[in-house]
C-alpha positions in Angstrom: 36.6 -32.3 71.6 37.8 -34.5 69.1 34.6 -36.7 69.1 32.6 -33.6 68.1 35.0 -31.0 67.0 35.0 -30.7 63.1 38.5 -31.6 62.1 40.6 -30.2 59.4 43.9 -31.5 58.2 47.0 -28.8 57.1 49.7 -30.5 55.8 53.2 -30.0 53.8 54.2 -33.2 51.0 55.3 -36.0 53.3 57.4 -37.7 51.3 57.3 -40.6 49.3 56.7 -43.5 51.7 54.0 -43.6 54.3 56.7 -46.2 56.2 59.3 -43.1 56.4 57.2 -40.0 56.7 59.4 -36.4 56.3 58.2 -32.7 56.9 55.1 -32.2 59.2 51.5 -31.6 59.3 48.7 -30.3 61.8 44.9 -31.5 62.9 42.4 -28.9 64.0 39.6 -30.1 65.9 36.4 -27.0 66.0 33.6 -27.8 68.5 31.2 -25.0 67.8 29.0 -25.6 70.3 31.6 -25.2 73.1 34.0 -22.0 71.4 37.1 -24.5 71.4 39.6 -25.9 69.3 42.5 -28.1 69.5 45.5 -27.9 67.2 47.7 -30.6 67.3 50.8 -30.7 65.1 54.0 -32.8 64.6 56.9 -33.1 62.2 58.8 -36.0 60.5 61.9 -35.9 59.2 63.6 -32.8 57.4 60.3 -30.5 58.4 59.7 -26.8 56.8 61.8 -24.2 58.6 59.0 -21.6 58.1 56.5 -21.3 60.5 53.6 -23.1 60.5 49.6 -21.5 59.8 46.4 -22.6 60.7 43.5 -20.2 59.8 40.8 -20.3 62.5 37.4 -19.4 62.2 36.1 -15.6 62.9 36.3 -14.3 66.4 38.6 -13.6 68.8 40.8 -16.7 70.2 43.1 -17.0 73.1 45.2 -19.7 74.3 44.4 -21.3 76.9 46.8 -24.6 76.9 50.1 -25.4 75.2 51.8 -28.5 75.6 55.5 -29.2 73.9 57.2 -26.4 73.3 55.6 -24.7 69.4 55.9 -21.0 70.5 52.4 -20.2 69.3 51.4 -16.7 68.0 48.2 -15.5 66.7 47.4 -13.0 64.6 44.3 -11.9 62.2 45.1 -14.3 59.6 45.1 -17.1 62.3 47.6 -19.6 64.4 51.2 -19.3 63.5 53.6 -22.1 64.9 56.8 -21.7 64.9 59.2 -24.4 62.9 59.0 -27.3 64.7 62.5 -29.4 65.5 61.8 -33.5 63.2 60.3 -35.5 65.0 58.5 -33.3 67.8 54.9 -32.9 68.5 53.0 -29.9 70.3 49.0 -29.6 70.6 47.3 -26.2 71.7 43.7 -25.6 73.0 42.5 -22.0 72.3 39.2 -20.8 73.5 37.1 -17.6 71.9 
């Protein structure tokens, strides 16, 4: 998956030093050729309180695997994450 899969980055501003990252960011990997896609996401210190979004590609996607604890929802518009606690991680596999 994350060999092939196309990845894309989503990201707030983290700060001013790479040494002492704050607020959060996401990967999404897309493997066309197998319908999947891995988000993984983590925060830094003082992260976003809003949720988090990550448009997906057209079609209809389902999660399939959720580890941590992101309360994922999606909708038309694509993956919403809810605001993640600092330094926390989730990653999500969703299938169409």
């Amino acid at each position: 998956m994350i060999r092939d899969g196309i990845p894309r980055l989503y990201q707030q501003e983290l700060g001013k030093s790479y040494r002492y990252p704050s607020g959060r960011q996401a990967v999404r990997f897309h493997d066309p050729q197998t319908g999947r896609i891995l988000v993984v996401a983590h925060s830094f210190e003082a992260p976003e309180e809003s949720p988090l979004h990550i448009p997906l590609p057209a079609g209809t996607w389902k999660t399939t695997r959720v580890f941590g604890d992101p309360s994922p929802t999606l909708r038309t518009d694509g993956l919403h994450l809810d605001a993640l606690p600092g330094f926390s991680g989730a990653a999500l596999l969703l299938e169409s």
